[in-house]
N, C-alpha and C positions, 0 to 999 in steps of 0.2 A: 674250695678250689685252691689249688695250690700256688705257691709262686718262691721264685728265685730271690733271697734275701743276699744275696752277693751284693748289689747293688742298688735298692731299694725294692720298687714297685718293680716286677718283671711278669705278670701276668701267664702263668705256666698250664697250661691244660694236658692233659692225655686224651689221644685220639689212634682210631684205628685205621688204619690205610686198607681197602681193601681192590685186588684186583683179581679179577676171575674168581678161581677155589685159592688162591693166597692171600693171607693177612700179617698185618704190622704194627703193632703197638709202639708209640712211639712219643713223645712231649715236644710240644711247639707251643711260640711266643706267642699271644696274641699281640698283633703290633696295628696298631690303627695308620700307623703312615704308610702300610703296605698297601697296596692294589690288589697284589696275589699272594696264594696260599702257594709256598716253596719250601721244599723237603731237599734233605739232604740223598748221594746220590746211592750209598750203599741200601737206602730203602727198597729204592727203583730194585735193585738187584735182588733182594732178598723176596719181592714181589713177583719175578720174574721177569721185568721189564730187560731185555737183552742189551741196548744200545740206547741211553738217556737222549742222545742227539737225533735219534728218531723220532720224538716227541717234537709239537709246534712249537716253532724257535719262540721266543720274546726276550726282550731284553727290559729291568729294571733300572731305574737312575736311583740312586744310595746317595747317603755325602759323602761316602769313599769312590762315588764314581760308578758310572754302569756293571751291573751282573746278567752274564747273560745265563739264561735256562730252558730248560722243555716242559712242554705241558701236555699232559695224559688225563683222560678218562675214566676216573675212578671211583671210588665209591667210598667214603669217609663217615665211621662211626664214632658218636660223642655220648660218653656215659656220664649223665648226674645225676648221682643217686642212685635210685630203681629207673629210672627212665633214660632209653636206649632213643636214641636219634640218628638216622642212617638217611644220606642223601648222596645225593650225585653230583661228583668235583669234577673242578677241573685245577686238577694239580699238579704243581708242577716242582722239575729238579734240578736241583744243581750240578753241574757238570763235575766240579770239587768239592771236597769237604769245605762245609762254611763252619759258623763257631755256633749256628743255632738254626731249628725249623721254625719257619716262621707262618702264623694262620693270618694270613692279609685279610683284606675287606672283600675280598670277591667271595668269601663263601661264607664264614662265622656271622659277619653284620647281615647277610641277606636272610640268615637263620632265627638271629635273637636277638634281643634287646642285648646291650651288655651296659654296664657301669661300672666308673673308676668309683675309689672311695682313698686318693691320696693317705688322708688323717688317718688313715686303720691302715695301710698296706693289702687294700682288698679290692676284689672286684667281683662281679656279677653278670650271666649270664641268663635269662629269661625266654623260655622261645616266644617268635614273635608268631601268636595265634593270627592274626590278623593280615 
């Protein structure tokens, strides 16, 4: 699994966004202090999503202070490996470019096991059968 060496451990996945008959390949952080899973907003668009503010408002608290966003409907695939894993999000977008997408806890942890492994710069992913 890949990840971002700019700045140590940055836990990098590839994932597909899909809504209706459009898809979006795209890389997000796995960020455990997240709640939600938020996508930058040119996604939204390239999806077909018309109008990001049409999606249910929420608002995040950050330590740079609140981000507000919308949250859609959609459908998210995760490839490791040979093995394809396709489930129903609920994700959401940014109104502005931010500087990273981010996979919160509402969808990845509901999915798999994961682990850090500081010492190596690694991390790990397991679906959770159970």
């Amino acid at each position: 699994i890949p990840f971002l060496d700019t700045i140590g451990l940055q836990p990098a996945l590839e994932v597909e966004l899909i809504y209706g008959a459009k898809r979006v390949r795209t890389i997000g952080i796995l960020d455990s202090g997240s709640s939600f899973t938020v996508f930058n907003p040119e996604l939204a668009e390239i999806l077909g999503v018309g109008d990001v503010t049409a999606g249910r408002p929420l608002r995040a608290r950050t330590l740079g202070g609140p981000i507000d966003f919308y949250s859609f409907d959609l459908e998210m695939e995760i490839r490791l490996g040979n093995r394809r894993d396709r489930f129903p999000s609920q994700i959401g977008f940014f109104v502005s470019r931010m500087a990273r997408n981010i996979l919160g806890r509402n969808l990845l942890f509901a999915h798999y096991e994961i682990g850090f492994r500081e010492s190596r710069q690694m991390f790990y992913l397991r679906r959770d059968e159970g």
